[in-house]
N, C-alpha and C positions, 0 to 999 in steps of 0.2 A: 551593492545589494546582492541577495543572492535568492532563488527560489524560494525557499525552508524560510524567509525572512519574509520578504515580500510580497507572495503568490497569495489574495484574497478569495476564498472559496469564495464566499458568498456574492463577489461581484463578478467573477468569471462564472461562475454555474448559473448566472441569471443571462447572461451574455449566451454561451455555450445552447442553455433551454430555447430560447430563442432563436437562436440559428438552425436549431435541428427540424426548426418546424420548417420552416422554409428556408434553405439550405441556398436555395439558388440565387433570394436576394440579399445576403449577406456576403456569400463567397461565389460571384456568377461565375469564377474562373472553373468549379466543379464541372461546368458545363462543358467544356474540352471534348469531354471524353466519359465515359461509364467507368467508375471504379469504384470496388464496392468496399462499407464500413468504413465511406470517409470519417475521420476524424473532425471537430469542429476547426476552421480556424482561427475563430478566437480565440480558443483554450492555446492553443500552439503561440500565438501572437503573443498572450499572457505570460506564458513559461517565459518565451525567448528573451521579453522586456524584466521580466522579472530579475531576469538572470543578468544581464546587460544594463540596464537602466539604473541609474542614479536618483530616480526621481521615482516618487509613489507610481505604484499601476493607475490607480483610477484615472491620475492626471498622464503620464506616458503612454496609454493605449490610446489616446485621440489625439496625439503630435504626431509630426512625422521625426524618421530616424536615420542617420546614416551610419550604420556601423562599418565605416570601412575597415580591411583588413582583418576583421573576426570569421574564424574561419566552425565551420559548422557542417559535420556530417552528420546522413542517414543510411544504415546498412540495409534498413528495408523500408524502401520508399515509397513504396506501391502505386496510391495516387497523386504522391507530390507534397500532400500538406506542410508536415513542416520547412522543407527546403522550401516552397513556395513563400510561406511566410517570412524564414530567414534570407531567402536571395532581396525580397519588397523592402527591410528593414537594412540593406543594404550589405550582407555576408555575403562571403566568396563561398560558395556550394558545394559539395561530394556527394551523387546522391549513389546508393549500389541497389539493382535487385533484379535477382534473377532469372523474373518474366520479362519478355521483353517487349509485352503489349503493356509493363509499367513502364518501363525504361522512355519507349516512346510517347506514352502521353507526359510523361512530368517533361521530356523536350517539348512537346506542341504548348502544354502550358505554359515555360519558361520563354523561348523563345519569342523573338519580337517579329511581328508581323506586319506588313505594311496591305490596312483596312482597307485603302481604295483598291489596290490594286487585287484584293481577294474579293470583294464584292464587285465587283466586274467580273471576275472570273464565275463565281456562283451565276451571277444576271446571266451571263453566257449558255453555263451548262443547264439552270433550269428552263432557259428558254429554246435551248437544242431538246431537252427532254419533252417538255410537253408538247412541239411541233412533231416528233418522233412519237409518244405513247400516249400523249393528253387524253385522246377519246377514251381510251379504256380505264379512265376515270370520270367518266360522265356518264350520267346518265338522264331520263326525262323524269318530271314533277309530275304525278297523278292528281296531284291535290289542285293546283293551279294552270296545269297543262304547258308550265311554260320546259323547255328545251333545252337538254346539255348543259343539266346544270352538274355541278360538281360534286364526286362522292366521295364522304368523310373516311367508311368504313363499310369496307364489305362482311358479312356476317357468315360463318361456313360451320357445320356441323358434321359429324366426323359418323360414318354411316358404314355396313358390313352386309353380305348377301346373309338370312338367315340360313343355318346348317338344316334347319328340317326341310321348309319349303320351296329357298334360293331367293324369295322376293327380298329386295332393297330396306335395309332398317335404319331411321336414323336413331341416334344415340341420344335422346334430349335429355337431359340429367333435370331437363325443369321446363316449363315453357315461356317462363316471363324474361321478354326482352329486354323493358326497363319499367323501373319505379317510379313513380309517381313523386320524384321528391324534387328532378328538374326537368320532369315534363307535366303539362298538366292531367296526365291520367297514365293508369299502368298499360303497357303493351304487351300484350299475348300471342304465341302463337297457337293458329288450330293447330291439334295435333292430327286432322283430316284432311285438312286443303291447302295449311301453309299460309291463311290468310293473318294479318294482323289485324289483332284487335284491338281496341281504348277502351277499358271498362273502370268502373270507379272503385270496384270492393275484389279485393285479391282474394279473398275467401267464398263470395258470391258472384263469380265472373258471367254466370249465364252462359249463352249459345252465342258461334259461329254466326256474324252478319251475312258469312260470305253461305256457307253451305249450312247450318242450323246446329253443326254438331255441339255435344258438350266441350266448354273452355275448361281447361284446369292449370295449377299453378306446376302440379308434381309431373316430372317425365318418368319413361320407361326407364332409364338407364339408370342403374345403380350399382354399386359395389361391384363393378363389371359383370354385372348379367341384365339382359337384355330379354324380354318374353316378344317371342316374333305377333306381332298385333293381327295377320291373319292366321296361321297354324297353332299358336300357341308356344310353341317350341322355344325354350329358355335357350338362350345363347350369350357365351361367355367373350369376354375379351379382355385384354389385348390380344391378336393373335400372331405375333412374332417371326412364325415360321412362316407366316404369310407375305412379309412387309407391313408397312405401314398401314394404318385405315386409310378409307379415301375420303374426301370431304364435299360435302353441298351445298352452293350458295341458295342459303334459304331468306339471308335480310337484308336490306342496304341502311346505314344511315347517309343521306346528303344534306347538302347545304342549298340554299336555294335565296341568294342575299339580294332577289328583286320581290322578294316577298318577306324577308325577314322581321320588318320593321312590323307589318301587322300579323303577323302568325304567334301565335301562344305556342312555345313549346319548343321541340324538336321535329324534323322530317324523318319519317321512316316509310320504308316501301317493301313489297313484297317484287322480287327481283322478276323482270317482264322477260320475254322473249329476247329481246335486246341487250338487255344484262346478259342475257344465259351469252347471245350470239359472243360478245365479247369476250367471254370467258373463254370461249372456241378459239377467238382470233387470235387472242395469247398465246394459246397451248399452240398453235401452228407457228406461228411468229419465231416462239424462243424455239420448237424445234426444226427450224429451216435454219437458224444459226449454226457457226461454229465457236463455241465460248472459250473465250482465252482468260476468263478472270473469275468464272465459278468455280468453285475448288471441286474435286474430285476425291477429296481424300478419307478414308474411313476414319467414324466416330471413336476413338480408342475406348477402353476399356475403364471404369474409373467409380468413385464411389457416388456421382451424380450423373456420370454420364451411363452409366448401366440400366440407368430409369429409362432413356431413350431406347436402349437397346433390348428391355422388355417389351417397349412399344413395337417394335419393329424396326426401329431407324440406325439403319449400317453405315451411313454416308451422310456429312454435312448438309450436300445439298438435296435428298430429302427432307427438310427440312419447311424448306420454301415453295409455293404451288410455282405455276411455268410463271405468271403474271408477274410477281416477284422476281423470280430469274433472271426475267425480260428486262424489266426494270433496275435493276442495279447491274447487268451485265454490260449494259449501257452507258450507264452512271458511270462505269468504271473506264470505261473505253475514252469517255470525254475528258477523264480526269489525268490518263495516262497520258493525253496530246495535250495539256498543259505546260508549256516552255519554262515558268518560275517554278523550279524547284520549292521552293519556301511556301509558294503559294498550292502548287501541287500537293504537297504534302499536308496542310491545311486542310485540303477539300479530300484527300486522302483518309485523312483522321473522322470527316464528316460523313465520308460513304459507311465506314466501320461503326460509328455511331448506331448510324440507321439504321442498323441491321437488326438492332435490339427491338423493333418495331415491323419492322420488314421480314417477316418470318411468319409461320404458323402454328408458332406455339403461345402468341398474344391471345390474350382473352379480352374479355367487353364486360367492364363493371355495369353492370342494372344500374344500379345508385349514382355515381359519377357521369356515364352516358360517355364514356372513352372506353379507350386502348389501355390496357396494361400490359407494358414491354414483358419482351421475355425473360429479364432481372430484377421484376420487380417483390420474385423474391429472391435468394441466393442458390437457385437450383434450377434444375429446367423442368417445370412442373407441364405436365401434358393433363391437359384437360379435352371436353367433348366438344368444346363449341370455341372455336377460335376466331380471333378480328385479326382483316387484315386493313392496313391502312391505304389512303393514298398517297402515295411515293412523291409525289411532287407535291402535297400542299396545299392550304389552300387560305387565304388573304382575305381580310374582310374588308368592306367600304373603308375603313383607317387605314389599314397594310399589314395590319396585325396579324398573325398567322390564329386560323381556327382549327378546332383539334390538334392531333400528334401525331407524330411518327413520318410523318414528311421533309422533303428538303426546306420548305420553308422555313418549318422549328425546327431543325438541326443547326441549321445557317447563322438562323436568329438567335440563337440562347450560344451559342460558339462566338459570333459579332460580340456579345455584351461583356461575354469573358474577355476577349481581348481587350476591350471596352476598359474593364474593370484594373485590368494589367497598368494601362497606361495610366489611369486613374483610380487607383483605389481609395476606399471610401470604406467608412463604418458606420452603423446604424445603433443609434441611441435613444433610449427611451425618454422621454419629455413630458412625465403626468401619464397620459392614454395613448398620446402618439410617438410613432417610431419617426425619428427627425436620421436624414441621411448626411454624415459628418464625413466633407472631403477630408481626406489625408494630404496633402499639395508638398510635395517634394518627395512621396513615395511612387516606387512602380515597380514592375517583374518582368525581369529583362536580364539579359548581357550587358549592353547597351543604351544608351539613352542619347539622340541630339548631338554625338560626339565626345558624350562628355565621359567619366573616368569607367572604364571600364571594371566588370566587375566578372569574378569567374565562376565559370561554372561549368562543373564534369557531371555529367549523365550517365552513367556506365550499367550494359546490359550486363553483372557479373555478380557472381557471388560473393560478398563483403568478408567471405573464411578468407578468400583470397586476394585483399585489397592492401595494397601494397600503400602505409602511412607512414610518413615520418615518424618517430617519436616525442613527443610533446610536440605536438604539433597543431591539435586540435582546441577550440576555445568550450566547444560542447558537442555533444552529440543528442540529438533529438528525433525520436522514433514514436515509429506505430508497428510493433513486429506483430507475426502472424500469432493466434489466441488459440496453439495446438486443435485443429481443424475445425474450425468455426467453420470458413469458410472455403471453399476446393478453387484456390483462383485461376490457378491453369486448367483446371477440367472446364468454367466458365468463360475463360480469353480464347481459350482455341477456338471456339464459337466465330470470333471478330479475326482472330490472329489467320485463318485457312486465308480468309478474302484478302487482309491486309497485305500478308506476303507475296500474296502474286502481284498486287497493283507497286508496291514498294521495296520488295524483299531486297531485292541489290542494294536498296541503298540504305537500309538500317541494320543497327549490329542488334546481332540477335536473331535475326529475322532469313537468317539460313538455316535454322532446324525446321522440320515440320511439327513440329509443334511446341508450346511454350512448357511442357510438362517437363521436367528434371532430377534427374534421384538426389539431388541436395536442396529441393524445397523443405522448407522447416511447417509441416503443416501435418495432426495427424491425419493418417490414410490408411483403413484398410484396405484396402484396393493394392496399392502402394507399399503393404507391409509397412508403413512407418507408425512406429508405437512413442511413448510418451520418452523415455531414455533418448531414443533416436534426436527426438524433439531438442530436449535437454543437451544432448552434446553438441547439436550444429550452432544454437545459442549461444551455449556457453563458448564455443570456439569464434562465433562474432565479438561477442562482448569482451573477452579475452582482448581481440585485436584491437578493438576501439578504447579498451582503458589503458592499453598500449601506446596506443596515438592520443589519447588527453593530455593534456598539460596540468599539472600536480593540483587538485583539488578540483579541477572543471569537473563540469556533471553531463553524467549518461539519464537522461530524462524519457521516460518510454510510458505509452500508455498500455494496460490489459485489464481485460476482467473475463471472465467463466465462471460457467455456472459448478462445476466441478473442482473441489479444492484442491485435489492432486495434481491441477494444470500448473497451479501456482507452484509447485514442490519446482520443477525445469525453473519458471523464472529466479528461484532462490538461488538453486544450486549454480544456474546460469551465473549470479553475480558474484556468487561466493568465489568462483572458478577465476573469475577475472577480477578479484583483490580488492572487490567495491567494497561499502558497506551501503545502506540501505538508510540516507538522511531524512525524507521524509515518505508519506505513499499518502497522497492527495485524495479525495474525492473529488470528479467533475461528471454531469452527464456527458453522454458523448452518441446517446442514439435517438432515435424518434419513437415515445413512448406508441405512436398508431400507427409504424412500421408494420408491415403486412408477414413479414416473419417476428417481430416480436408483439405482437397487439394479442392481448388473453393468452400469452405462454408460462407468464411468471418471471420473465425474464427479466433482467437488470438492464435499465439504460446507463447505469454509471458504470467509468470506468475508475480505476484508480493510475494514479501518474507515481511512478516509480520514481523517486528519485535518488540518483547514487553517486557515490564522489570515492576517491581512495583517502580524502583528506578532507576535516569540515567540522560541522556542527549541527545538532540535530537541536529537537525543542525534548526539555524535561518532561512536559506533561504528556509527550507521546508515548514516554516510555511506561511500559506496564508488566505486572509479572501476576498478575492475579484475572480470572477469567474476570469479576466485579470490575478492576481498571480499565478491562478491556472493553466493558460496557461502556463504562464511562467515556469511553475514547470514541466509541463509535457513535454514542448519543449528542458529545460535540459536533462530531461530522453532521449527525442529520439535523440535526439544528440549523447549520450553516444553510442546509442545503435546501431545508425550511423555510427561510430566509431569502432564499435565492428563487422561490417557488418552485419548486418539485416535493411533491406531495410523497413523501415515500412509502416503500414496499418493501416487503420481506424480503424479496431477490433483491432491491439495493442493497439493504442491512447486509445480507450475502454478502456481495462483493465487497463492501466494503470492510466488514469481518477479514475475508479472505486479504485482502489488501496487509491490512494491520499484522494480522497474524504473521504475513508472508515477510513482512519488514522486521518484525521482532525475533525469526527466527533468524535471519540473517546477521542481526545484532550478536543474538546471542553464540551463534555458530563461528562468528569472523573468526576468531583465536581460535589455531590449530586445526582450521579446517583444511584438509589436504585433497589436492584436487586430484592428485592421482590415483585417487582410488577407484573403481570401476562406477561407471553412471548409477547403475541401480542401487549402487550403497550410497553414492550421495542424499540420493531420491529416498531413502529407508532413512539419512539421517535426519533430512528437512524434515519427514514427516513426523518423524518424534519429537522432535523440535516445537512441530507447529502445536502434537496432540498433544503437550505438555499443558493447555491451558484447559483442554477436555476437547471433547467432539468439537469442531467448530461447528457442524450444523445444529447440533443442542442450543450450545451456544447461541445462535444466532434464532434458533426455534422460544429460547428463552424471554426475545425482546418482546414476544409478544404486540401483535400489530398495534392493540392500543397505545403501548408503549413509545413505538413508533409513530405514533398520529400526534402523540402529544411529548415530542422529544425534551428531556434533561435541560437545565437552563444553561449556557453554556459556562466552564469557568472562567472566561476571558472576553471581553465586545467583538461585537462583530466589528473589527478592524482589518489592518496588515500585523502582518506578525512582526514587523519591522519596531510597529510602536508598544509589544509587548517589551518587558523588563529583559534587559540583558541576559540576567545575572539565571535565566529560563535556558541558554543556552548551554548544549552539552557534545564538549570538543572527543573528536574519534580519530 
């Protein structure tokens, strides 16, 4: 079998759609660790079986597989997925890249870990943590009077001395705490006393129970100007040369689980004396310390981290109030007197986790009634009013963990991954319900019971410089970077300051101070890297990997952009290293209610590249007329019609840009000479690709109706396997 043959859009993109919605119960190993624009691992599981298996996908993706001796690299690995996939299905492993907060999570995901002996260790340090800092996560119930009960979420708003007057201003950019959608009434703050209110109409909130004043939804803070509420005085912000703002705990959400069973709703309070005293206790606690595991080291310079550094913030650990500090400087110190290395490193990867939650750049969804880490979008967005969680957790009558950002849920969703390692398992649809289909003779490991060893190289390095046999390789499967989607070392140093102190000796990589590198393939203004830059470190990987192929195996990669000239690098990339360009797939690969792509226009599909130096492509791919190429693309959305994804103009997009990007490669292979300087390359793709007209016309041409009600297709929703041979066209 081979991909081009076997690979079914319409049952991997129904598979793929699925996953992306809930990610964690399909592939709980993602849990590891934070990395961002996983890939699905269906879609990967698909490819690899496609490629490898003798047998249809439909019936092959729910057997288990041992491919022993198939050997499979990725040049950039990031979070793991396809090596993950291929180590489970039984490949000996190569993964490269050149963060090396990737490097170490695709080790903590691969590696085997022995469960009893890390949840003991976890029982240990949560239960040294809450006898050390528990109180200043409690608090008392106003509502029931009952005593040190436990707090989900502290609430803090980010406040400035006015410039006219010098009185104290907080910043409210709104006053509603939460929506009425999973409590039973919206909660208000006065914008006079700070008291909480429950009112029924967000539009007709009435008065203050506490002091009479008017309620409202709208705060002062806008588009950084703030009008001082007694002078008048308009004041602006951020103010930079100042430092940071400071913050006020104005909310608490708790838990309170001796009254849960008859309370409607959520708890919320208006922070007492005793909150405040706590807040005190902190800020003296952490500074009577001397800390050996908070980092110290300035925020560099970057095209997202410069957002910080308008706010004010010079240094990492500005980042987090003293409370936090206290708590994870702690965390750190228990984890470092851990004697199991394996097991250390585990709780190691779990402190770095948390941090994503344990900081003060979290906000608090109204609607949801949580924590939004500070990755929840791909940037470090500063906002007025931030949550901080509770650091240790909190368990409900079951064991379950309530809310996030605690040791509990870091622990728990890390346990299922591992879980999931020994046991993995796939999820099938049955009519309405998702039935969960063991795998039984798969797992993700070195290792298993003694039994045949399987290999696997992790390497913190850049794949320009990966020293491969020649024909050595059976495939190579990737997710490379999508010329600067996203700045993944400006967002790991975030994790990487903490990790290196608690672990630095003993991981490679992890003696630079920071994970930033002038051979990232990512663009960066910041960084001077432009799209050429892009295009040769590519092409210089791909290069080396069609080097290390074995005569016809395939270089399988996913990308999509919203900008077609990202695609001119991936062409010239393969032209450079002698591929030709056999099929380019549609599959989704994001979550259309992702908080950076929800109402952007943005494509959740990606296209899967596929390339060989030797092969066979499908006849009705090929096209030489803008009209074919409709036709081409309206197969695709059919499929994917099929598959339930309702599509979009930004699909239509990428998938244009896909086709385009494959035809030009076709046409380009003969005589194309890679010695010519990047930017000519880049000037030939693009004539190449505009030879069929604008691709945005083009693709402005499908017009959405068009799209809602896609072309019939010219062949069944099958495998391409049981299409007519006689389709196939040798390169």
């Amino acid at each position: 079998m081979s991909i081009e043959h076997a690979f079914e859009i319409p049952f991997v993109a129904a598979l793929a759609l699925q996953e992306k919605q809930i990610q964690q119960n399909y592939r709980p190993i993602i849990a590891v660790h934070k990395w961002f624009a996983r890939r699905p691992g269906t879609l990967f599981r698909a490819l690899l079986l496609s490629e490898l298996s003798d047998r249809p996908l439909r019936e092959s993706f729910y057997q288990a597989h041992d491919f022993a001796g198939v050997q499979v690299a990725d040049p950039f690995m990031g979070g793991g997925t396809p090596l993950c996939e291929a180590n489970r299905i039984g490949c000996d492993v190569q993964g490269f890249d050149i963060n090396p907060m990737a490097a170490w999570i695709v080790r903590e995901e691969i590696e085997r870990l022995d469960l009893t002996a890390y949840a003991a260790a976890v029982q240990s340090l949560t239960d040294a943590l809450d006898g050390d800092i528990g109180e200043l996560y409690r608090t008392d119930c106003p509502l029931y009077g009952d005593k040190d009960v436990p707090v989900k979420y502290f609430l803090w708003v980010k406040s400035l001395d006015c410039a006219g007057c010098g009185r104290a201003i907080d910043l409210f950019p709104g006053y509603l705490l939460a929506e009425n959608k999973r409590h039973p009434k919206n909660v208000l703050i006065c914008p006079r006393c700070g008291d909480l209110n429950e009112v029924e109409d967000r539009k007709r909130p009435g008065a203050c129970q506490g002091c009479g004043a008017a309620l409202a939804t709208q705060g002062p803070a806008r588009r950084n100007r703030c009008d001082c509420p007694d002078c008048g005085h308009t004041n602006s912000y951020p103010r930079p040369e100042a430092g940071p703002l400071r913050h006020r705990l104005f909310a608490i959400e708790y838990y309170n689980p001796a009254r849960k069973v008859e309370h409607r709703g959520r708890f919320f309070k208006k922070p007492d004396d005793r909150d405040l005293d706590k807040v005190r206790r902190a800020m003296a606690r952490f500074e009577a310390l001397t800390p050996g595991f908070v980092p110290d080291e300035a925020i560099p310079a970057g095209d997202e981290t410069d957002r910080l550094h308008r706010w004010g913030y010079r240094k990492y650990r500005e980042l987090f109030n003293p409370r936090q500090l206290l708590g994870l400087e702690l965390s750190c110190r228990y984890i470092a007197a851990v004697s199991d290395e394996r097991v250390r490193h585990a709780l190691a990867t779990n402190l770095s986790d948390l941090l994503r939650y344990q900081n003060m750049l979290c906000r608090y969804d109204t609607m949801a009634l949580k924590s939004l880490d500070i990755f929840s979008v791909h940037g470090f967005p500063v906002g007025l009013v931030q949550c901080e969680s509770n650091i240790l957790g909190i368990r409900n009558g079951s064991g379950a963990g309530v809310g996030s950002g605690g040791w509990v849920n870091i622990t728990e969703k890390y346990t299922k991954a591992k879980r999931w390692c020994d046991a993995p398992f796939e999820i099938r649809r049955q009519g309405s319900r998702k039935v969960q289909v063991p795998i039984v003779g798969e797992w993700v490991g070195e290792q298993r019971n003694g039994g045949r060893r399987r290999a696997v190289s992790i390497r913190c390095a850049s794949a320009t410089n990966a020293e491969l046999p020649a024909d050595s390789l059976d495939a190579v499967f990737t997710d490379p970077p999508y010329f600067g989607n996203v700045q993944y070392a400006e967002l790991m140093d975030f994790c990487h300051v903490w990790l290196r102190r608690l672990v630095g000796h003993e991981a490679e990589g992890f003696d630079r101070p920071s994970t930033h590198s002038p051979y990232e393939l990512t663009g960066n203004v910041t960084q001077k890297r432009d799209l050429a830059g892009f295009a040769d470190g590519l092409a210089t990987i791909y290069r080396r990997m069609a080097k290390a192929l074995k005569p016809g195996a395939p270089l399988a990669f996913t990308y999509h952009h919203n900008r077609v000239d990202a695609y001119f690098a991936v062409a010239a990339a393969i032209l450079d290293a002698g591929l030709v360009c056999s099929a380019s797939l549609p599959c989704p690969a994001e979550m259309s209610g992702s908080i950076h792509i929800h109402g952007t226009g943005s494509s959740i599909i990606d296209t899967v590249f596929v390339c060989r130096s030797t092969g066979k492509t499908r006849r009705q791919w090929l096209f030489g007329t803008a009209a074919e190429l409709s036709a081409v693309i309206a197969a695709d959305i059919a499929q994917l019609t099929a598959a339930g994804r309702t599509p979009t103009l930004g699909d239509a997009r990428c998938i244009a840009f896909g086709h385009l990007t494959r035809m030009a490669i076709w046409n380009l292979r003969d005589g194309w000479d890679r010695t010519r300087p990047m930017p000519d390359k880049l000037a030939r793709v693009a004539e190449a690709v505009h030879a069929w007209g604008d691709p945005n016309a083009i693709v402005a041409s499908l017009r959405t109706e068009k799209i809602a009600e896609p072309a019939p297709l010219p062949y069944p929703l099958a495998s391409l396997a049981e299409q007519d041979a006689d389709d196939a066209v040798p390169f």
